[in-house]
Every structure is written in C-alpha cells, then in structure tokens.
Predicted model as a PDB file, atoms N, CA, C, CB and O in Angstrom, pLDDT in the B-factor column:
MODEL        1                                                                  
ATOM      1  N   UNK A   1    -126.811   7.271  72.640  1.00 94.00           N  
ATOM      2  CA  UNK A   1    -126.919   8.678  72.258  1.00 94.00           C  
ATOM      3  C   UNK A   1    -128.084   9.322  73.000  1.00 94.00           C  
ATOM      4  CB  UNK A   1    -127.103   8.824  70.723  1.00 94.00           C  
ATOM      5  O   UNK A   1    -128.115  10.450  73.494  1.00 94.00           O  
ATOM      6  N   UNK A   2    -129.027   8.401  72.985  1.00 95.00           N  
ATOM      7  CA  UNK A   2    -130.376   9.157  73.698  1.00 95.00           C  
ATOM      8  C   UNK A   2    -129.823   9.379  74.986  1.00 95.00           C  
ATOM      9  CB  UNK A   2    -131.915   8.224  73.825  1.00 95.00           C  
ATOM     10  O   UNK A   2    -129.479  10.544  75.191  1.00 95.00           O  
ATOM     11  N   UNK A   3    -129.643   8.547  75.933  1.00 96.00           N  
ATOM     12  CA  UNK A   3    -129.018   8.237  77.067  1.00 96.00           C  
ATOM     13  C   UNK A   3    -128.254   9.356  77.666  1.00 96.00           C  
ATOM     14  CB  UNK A   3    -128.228   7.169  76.843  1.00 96.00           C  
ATOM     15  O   UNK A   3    -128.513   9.829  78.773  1.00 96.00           O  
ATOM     16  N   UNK A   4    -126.946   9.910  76.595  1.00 96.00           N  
ATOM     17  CA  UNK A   4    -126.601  11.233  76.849  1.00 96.00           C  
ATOM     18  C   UNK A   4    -126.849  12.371  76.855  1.00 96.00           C  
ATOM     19  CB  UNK A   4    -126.107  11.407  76.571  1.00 96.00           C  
ATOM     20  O   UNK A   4    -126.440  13.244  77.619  1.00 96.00           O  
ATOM     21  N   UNK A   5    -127.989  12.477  75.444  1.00 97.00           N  
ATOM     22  CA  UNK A   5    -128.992  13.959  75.499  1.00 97.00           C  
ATOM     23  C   UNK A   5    -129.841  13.811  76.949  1.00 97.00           C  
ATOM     24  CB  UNK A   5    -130.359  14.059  73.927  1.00 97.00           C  
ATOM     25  O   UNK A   5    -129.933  14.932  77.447  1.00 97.00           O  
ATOM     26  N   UNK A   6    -130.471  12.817  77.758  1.00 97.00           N  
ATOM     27  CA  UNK A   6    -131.388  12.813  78.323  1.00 97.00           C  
ATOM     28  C   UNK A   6    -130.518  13.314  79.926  1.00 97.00           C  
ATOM     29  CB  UNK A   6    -132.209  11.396  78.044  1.00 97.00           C  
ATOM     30  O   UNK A   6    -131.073  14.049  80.744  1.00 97.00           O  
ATOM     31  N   UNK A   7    -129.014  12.714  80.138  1.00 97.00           N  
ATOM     32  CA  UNK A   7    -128.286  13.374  80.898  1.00 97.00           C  
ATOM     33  C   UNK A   7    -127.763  14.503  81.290  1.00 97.00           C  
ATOM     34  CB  UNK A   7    -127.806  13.073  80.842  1.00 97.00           C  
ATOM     35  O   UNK A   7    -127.493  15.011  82.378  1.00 97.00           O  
ATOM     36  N   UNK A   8    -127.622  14.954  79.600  1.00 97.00           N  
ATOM     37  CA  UNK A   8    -127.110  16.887  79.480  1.00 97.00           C  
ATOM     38  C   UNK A   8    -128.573  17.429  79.849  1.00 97.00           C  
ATOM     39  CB  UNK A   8    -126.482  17.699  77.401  1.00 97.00           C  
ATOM     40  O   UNK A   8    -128.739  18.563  80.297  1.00 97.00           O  
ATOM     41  N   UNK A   9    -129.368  16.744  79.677  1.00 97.00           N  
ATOM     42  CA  UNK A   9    -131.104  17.681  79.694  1.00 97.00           C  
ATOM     43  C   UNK A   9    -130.680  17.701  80.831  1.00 97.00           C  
ATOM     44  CB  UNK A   9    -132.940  17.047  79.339  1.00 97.00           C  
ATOM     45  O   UNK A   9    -130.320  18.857  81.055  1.00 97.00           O  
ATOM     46  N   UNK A  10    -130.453  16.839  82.010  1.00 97.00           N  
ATOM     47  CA  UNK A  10    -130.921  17.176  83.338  1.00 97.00           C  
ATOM     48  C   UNK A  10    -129.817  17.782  84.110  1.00 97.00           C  
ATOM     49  CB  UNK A  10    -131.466  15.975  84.057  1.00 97.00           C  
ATOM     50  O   UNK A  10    -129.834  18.104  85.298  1.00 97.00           O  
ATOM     51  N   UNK A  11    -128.762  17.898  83.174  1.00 98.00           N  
ATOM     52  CA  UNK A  11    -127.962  18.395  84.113  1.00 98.00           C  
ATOM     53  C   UNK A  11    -127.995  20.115  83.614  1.00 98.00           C  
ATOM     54  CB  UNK A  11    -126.403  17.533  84.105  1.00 98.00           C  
ATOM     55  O   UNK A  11    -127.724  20.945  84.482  1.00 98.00           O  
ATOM     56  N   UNK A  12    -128.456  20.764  81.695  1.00 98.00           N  
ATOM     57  CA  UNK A  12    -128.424  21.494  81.909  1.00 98.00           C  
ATOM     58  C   UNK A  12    -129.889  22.049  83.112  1.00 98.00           C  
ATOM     59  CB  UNK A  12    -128.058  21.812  80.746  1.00 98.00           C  
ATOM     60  O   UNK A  12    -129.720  23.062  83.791  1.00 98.00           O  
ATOM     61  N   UNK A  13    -130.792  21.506  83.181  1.00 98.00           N  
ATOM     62  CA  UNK A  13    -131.851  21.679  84.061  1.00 98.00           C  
ATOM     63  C   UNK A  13    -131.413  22.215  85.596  1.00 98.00           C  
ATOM     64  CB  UNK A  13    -132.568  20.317  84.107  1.00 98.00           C  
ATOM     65  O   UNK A  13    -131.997  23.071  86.262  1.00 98.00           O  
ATOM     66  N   UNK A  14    -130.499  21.636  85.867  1.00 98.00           N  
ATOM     67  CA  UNK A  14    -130.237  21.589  87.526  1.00 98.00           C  
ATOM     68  C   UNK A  14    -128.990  23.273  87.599  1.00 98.00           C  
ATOM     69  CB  UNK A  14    -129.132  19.458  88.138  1.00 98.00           C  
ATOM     70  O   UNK A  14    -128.942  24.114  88.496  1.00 98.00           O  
ATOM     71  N   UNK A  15    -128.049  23.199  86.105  1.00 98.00           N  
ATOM     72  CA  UNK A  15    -127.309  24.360  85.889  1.00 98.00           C  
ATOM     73  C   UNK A  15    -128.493  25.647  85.941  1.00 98.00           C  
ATOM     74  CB  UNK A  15    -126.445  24.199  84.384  1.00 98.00           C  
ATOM     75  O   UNK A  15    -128.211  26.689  86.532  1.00 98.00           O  
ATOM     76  N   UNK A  16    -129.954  25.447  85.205  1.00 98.00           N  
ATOM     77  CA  UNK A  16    -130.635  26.397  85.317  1.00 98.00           C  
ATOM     78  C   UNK A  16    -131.092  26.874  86.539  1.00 98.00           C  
ATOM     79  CB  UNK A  16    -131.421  26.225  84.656  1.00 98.00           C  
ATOM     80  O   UNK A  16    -130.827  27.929  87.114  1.00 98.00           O  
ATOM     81  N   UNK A  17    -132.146  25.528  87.003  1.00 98.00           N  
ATOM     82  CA  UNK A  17    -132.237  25.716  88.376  1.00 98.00           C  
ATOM     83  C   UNK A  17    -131.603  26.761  89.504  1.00 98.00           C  
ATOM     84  CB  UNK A  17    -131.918  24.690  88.671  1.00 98.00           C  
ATOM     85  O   UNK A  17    -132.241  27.467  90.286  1.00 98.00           O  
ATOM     86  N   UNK A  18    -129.947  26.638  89.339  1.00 98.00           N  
ATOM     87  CA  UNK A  18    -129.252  27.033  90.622  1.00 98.00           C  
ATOM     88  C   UNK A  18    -129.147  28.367  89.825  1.00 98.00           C  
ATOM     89  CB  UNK A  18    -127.732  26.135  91.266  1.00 98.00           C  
ATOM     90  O   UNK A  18    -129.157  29.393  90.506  1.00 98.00           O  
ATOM     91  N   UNK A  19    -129.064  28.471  88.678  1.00 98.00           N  
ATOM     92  CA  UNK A  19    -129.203  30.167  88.212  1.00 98.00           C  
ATOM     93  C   UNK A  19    -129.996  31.182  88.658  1.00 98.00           C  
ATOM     94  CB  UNK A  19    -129.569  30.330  87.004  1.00 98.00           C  
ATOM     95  O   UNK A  19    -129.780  32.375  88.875  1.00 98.00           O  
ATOM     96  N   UNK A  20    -131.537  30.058  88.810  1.00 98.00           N  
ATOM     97  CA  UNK A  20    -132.561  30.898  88.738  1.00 98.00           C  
ATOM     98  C   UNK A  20    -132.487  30.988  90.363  1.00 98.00           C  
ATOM     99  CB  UNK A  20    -133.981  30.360  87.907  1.00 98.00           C  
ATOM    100  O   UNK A  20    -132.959  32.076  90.693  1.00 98.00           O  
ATOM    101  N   UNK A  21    -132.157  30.401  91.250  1.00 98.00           N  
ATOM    102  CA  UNK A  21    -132.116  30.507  92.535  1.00 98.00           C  
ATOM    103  C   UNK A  21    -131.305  31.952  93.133  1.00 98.00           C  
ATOM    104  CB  UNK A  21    -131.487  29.194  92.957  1.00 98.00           C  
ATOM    105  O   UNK A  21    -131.571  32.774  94.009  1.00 98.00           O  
ATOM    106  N   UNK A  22    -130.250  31.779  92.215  1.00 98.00           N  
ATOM    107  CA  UNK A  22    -129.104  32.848  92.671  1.00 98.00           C  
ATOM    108  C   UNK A  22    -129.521  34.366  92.503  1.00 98.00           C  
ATOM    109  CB  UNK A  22    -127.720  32.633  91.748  1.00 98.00           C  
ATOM    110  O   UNK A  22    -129.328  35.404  93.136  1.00 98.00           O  
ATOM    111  N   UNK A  23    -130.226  33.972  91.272  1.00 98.00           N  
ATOM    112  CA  UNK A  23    -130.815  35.112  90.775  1.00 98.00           C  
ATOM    113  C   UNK A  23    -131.863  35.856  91.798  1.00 98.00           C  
ATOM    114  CB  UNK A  23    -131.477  34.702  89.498  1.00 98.00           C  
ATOM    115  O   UNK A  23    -131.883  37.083  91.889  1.00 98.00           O  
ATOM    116  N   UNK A  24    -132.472  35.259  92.332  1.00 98.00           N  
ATOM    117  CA  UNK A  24    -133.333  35.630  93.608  1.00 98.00           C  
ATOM    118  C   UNK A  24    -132.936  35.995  94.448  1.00 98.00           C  
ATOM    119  CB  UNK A  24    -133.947  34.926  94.148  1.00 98.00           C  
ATOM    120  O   UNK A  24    -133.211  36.997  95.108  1.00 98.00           O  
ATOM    121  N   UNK A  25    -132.141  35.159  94.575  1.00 98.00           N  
ATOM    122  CA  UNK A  25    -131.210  35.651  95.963  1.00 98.00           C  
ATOM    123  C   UNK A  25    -130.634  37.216  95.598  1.00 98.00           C  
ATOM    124  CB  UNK A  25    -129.623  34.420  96.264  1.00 98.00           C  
ATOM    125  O   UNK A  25    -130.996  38.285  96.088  1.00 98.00           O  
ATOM    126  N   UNK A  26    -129.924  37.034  94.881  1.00 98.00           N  
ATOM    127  CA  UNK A  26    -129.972  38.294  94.260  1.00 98.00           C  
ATOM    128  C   UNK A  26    -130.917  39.903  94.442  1.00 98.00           C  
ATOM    129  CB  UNK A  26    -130.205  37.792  93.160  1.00 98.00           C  
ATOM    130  O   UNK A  26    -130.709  40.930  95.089  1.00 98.00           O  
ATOM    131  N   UNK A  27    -131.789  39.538  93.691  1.00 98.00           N  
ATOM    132  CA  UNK A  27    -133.008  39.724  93.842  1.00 98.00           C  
ATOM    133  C   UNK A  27    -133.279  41.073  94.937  1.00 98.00           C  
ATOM    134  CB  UNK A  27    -133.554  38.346  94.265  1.00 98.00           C  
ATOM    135  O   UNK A  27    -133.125  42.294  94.954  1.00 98.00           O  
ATOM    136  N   UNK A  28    -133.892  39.735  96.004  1.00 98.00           N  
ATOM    137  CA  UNK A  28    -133.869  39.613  97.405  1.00 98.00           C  
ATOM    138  C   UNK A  28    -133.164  41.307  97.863  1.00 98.00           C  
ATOM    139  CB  UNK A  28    -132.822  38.058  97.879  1.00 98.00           C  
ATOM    140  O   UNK A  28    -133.484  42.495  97.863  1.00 98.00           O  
ATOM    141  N   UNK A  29    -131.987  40.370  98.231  1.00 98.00           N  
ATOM    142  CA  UNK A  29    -130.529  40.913  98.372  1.00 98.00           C  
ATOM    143  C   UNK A  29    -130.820  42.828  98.066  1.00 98.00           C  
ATOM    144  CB  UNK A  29    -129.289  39.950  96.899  1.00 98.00           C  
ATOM    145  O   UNK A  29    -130.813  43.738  98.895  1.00 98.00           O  
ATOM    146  N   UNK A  30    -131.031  42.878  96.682  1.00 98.00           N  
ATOM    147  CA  UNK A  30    -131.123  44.177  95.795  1.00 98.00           C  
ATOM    148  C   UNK A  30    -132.033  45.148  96.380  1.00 98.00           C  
ATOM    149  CB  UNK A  30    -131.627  43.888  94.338  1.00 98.00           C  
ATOM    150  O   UNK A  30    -131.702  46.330  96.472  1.00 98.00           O  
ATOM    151  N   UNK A  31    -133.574  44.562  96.927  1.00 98.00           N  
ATOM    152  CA  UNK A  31    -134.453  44.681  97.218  1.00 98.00           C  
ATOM    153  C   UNK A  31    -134.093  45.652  98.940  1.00 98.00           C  
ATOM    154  CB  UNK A  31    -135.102  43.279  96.976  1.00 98.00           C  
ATOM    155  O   UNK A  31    -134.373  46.725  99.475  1.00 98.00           O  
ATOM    156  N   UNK A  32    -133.312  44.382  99.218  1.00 98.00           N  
ATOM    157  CA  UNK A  32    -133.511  44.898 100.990  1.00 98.00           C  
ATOM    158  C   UNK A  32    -132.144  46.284 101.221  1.00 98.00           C  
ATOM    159  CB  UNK A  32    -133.002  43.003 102.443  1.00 98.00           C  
ATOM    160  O   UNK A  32    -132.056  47.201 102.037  1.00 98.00           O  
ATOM    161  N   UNK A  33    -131.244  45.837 100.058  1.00 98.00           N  
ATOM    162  CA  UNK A  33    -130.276  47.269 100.185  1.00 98.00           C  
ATOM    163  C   UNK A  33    -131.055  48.631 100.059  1.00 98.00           C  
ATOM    164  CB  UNK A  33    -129.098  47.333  98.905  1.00 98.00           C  
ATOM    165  O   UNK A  33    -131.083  49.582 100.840  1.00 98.00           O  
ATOM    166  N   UNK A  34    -131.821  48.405  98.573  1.00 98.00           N  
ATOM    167  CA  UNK A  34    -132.428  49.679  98.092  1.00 98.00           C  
ATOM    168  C   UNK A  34    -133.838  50.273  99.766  1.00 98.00           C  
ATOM    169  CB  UNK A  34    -133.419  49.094  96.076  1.00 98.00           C  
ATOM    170  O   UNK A  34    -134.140  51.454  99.936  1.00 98.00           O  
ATOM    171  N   UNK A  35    -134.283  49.347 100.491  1.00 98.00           N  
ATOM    172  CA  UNK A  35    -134.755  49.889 101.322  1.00 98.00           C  
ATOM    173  C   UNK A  35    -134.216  50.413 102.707  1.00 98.00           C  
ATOM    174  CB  UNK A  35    -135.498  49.271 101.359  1.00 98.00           C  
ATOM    175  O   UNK A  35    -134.919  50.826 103.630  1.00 98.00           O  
ATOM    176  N   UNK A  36    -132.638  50.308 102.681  1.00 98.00           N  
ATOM    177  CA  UNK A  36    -131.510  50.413 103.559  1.00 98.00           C  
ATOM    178  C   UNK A  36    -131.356  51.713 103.192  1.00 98.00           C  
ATOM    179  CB  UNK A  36    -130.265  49.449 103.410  1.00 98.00           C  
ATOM    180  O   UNK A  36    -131.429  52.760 103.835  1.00 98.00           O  
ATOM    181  N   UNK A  37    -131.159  51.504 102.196  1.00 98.00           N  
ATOM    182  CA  UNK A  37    -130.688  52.847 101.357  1.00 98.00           C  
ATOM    183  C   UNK A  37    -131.777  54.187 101.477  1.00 98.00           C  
ATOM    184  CB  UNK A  37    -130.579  52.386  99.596  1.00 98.00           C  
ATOM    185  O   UNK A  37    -131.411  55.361 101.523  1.00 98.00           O  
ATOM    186  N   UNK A  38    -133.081  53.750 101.511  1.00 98.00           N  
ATOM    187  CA  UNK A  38    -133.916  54.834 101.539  1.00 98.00           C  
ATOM    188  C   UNK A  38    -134.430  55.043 103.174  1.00 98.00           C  
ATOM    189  CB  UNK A  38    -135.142  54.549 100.448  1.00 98.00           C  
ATOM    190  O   UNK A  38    -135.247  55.871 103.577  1.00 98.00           O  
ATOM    191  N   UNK A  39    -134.035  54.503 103.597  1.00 98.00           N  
ATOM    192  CA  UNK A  39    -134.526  54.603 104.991  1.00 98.00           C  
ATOM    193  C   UNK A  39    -133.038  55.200 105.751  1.00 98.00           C  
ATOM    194  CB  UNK A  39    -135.168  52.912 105.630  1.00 98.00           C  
ATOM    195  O   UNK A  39    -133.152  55.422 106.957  1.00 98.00           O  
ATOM    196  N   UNK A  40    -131.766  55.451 105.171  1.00 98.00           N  
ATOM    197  CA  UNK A  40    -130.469  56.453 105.730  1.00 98.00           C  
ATOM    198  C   UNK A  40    -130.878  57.595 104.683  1.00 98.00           C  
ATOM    199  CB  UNK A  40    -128.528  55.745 105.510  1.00 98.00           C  
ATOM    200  O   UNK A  40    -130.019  58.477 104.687  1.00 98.00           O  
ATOM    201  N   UNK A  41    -131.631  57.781 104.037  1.00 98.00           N  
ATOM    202  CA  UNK A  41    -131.797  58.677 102.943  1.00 98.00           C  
ATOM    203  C   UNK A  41    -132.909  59.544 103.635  1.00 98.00           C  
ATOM    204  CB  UNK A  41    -132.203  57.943 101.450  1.00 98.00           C  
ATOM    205  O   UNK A  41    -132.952  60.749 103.388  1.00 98.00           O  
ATOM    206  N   UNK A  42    -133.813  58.966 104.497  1.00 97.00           N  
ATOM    207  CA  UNK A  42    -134.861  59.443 104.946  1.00 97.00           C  
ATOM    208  C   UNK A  42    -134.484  59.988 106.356  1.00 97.00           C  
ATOM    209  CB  UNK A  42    -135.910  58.460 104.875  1.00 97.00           C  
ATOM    210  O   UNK A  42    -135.222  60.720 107.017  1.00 97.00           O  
ATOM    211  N   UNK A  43    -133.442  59.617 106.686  1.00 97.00           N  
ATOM    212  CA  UNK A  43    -132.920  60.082 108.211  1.00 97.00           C  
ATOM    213  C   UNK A  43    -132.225  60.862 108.408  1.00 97.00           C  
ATOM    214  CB  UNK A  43    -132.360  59.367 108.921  1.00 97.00           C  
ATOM    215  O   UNK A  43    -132.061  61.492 109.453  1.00 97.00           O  
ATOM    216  N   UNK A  44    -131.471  60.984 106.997  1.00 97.00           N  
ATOM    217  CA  UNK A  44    -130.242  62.149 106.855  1.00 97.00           C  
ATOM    218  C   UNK A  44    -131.109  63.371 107.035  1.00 97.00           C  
ATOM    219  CB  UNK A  44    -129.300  62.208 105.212  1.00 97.00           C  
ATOM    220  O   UNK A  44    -130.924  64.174 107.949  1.00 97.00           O  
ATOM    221  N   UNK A  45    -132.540  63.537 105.678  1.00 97.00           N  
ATOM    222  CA  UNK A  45    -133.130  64.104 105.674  1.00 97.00           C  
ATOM    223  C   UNK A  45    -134.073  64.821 106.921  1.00 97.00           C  
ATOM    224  CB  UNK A  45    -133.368  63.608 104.934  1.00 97.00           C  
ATOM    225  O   UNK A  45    -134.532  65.964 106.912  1.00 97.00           O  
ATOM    226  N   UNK A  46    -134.190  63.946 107.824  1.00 97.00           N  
ATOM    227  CA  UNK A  46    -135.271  64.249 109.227  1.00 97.00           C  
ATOM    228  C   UNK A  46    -133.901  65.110 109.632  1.00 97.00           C  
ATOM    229  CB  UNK A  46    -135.993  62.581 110.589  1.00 97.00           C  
ATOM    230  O   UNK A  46    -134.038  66.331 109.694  1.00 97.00           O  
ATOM    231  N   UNK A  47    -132.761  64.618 109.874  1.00 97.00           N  
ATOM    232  CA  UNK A  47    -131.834  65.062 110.545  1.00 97.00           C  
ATOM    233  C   UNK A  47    -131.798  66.789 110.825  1.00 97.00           C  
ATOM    234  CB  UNK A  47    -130.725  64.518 109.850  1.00 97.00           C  
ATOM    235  O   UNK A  47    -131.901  67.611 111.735  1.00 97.00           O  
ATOM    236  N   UNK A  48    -131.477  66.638 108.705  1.00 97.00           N  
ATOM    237  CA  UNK A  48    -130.972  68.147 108.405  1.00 97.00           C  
ATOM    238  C   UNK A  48    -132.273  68.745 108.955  1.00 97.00           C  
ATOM    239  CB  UNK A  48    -130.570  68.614 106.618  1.00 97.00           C  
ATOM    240  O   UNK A  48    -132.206  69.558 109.877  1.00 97.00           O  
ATOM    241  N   UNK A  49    -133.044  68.508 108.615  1.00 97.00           N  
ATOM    242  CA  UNK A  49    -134.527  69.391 108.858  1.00 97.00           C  
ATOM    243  C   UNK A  49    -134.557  70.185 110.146  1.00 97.00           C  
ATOM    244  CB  UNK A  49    -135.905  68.355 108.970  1.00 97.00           C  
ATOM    245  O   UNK A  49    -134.611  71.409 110.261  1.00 97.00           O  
ATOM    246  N   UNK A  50    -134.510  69.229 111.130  1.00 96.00           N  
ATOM    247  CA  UNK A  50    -134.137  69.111 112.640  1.00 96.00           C  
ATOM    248  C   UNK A  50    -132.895  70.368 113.310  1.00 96.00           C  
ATOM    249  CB  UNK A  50    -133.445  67.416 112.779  1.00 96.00           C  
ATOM    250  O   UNK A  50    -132.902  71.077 114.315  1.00 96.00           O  
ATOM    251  N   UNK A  51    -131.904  70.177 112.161  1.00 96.00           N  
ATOM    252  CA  UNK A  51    -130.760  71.106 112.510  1.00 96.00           C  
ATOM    253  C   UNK A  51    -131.351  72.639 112.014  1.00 96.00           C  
ATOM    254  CB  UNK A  51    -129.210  70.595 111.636  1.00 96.00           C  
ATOM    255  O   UNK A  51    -131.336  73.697 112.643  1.00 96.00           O  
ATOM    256  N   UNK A  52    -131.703  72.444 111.096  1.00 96.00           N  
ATOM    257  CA  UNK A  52    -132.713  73.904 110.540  1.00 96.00           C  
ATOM    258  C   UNK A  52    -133.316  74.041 111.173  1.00 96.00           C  
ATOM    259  CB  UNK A  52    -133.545  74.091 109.448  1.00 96.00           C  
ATOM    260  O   UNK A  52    -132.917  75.111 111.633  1.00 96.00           O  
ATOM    261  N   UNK A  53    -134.676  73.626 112.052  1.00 96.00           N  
ATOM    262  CA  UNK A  53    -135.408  74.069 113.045  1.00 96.00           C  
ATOM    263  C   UNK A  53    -134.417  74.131 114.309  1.00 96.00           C  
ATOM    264  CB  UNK A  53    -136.650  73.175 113.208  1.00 96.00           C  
ATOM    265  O   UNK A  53    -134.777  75.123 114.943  1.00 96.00           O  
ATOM    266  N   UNK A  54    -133.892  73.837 114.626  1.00 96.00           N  
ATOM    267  CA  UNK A  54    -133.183  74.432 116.110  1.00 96.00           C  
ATOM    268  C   UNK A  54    -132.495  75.767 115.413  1.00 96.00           C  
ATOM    269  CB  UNK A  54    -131.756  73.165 117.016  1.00 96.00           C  
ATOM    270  O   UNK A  54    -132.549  76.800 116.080  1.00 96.00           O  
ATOM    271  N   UNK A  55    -131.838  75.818 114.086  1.00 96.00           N  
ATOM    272  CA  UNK A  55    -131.007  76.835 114.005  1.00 96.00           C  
ATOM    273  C   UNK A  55    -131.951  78.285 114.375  1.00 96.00           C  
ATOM    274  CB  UNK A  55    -130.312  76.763 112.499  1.00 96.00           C  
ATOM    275  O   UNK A  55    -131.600  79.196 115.125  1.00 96.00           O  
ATOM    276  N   UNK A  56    -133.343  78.169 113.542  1.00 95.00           N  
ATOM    277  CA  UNK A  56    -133.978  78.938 113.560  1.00 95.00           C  
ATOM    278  C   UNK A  56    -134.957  79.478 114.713  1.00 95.00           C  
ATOM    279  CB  UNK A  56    -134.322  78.667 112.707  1.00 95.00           C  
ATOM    280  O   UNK A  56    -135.553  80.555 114.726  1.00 95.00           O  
ATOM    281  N   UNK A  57    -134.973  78.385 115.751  1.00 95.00           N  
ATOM    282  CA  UNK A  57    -135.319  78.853 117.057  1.00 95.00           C  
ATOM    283  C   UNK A  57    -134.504  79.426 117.455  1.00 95.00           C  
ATOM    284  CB  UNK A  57    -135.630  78.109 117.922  1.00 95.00           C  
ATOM    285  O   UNK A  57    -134.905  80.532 117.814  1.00 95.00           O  
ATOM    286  N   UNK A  58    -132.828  79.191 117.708  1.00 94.00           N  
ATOM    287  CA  UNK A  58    -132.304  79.818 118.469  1.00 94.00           C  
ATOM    288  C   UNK A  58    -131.644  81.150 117.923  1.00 94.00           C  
ATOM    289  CB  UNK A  58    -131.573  78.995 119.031  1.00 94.00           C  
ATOM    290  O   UNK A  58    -130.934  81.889 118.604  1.00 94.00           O  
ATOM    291  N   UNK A  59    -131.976  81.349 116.609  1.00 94.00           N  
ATOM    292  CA  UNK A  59    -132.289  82.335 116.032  1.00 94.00           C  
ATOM    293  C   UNK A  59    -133.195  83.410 116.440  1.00 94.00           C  
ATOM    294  CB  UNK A  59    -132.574  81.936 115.160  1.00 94.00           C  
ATOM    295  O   UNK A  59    -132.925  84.598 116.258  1.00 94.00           O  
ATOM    296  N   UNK A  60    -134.097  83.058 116.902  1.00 93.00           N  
ATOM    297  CA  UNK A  60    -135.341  83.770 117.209  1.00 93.00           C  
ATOM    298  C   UNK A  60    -135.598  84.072 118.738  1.00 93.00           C  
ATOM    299  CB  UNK A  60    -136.489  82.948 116.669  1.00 93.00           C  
ATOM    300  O   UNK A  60    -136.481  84.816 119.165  1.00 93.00           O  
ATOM    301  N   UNK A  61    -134.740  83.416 119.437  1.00 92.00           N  
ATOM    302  CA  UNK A  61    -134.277  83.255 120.860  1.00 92.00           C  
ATOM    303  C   UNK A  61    -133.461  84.780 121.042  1.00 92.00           C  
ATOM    304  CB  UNK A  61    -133.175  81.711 121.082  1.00 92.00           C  
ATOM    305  O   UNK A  61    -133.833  85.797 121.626  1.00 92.00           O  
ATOM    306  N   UNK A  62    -132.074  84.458 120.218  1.00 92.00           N  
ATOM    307  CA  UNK A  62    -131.290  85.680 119.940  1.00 92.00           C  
ATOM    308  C   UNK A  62    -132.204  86.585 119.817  1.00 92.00           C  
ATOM    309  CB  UNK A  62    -130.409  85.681 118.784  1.00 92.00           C  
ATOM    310  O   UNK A  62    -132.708  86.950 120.880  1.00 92.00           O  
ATOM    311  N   UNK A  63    -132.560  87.037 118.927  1.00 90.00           N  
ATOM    312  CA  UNK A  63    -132.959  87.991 118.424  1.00 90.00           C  
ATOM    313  C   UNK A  63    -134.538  88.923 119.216  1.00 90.00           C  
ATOM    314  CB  UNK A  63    -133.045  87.382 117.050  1.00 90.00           C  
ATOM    315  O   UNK A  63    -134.934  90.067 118.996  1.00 90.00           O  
ATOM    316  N   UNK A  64    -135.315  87.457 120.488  1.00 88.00           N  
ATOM    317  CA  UNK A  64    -136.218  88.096 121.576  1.00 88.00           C  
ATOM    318  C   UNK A  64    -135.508  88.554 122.549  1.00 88.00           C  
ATOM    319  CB  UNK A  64    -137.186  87.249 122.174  1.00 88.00           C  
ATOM    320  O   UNK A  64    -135.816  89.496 123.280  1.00 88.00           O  
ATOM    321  N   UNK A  65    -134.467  87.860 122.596  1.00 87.00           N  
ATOM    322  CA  UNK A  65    -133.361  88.515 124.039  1.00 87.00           C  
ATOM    323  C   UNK A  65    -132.894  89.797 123.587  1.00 87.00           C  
ATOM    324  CB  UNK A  65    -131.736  87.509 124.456  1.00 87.00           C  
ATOM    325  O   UNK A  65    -132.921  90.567 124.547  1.00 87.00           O  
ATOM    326  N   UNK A  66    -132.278  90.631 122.052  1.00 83.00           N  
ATOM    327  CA  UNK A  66    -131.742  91.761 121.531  1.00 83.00           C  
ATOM    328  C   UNK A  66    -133.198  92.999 122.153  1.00 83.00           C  
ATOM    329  CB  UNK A  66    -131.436  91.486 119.552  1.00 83.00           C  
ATOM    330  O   UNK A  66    -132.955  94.063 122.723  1.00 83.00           O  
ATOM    331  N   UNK A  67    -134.441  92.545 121.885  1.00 74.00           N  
ATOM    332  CA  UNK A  67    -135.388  93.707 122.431  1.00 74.00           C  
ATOM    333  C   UNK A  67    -135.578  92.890 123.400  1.00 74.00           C  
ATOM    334  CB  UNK A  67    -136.739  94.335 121.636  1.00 74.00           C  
ATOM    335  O   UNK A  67    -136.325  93.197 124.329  1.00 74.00           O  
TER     336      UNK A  67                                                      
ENDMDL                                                                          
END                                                                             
C-alpha cells in the first residue's frame, strides 16, 4: 500500500511538473504576443499620424500656390 501511495506521489509530481512547465510556456508565449500586439498598435498609429501630416502639408502647399 505504501509502495503505491509513494508511486501516485511521484507520478502525481511529474503530472504537476509538466503543468507547471506548460503553463510558462504559456506564459511566455502570452507575453511576447501582447508585445507584437503593441508594437502593430504603435505603427498603425505612427502611420496614421504620418498620413495627417502629409495631408496637411499638401494642404498648405495648395492653398500657397491659390495666392
């Protein structure tokens, strides 16, 4: 009887183990999307900005060439 509790111990041990591994990985994983994510979030943003400043130069282009 001991023999078998002392077997389930280690095997639930090794079931934990690979949990807690996955879980990291995980983790990890979660970690490097969310900075994927903010760094196309941050480019979209430079982008639009970018399209607004040209709009508004050549806005202002127009409008030195009218006088």
């Amino acid at each position: 009887v001991l023999k078998k509790a002392q077997e389930a111990e280690e095997k639930a041990k090794e079931v934990m183990l690979k949990a807690s591994q996955d879980f990291k990985a995980l983790e990890k994983h979660k970690e490097k999307w969310a900075k994927e994510e903010k760094k196309k979030a941050e480019h979209a943003e430079e982008a639009e900005a970018e399209d607004i400043s040209q709009a508004q130069y050549f806005t202002r282009q127009q409008e030195m060439k009218k006088e």
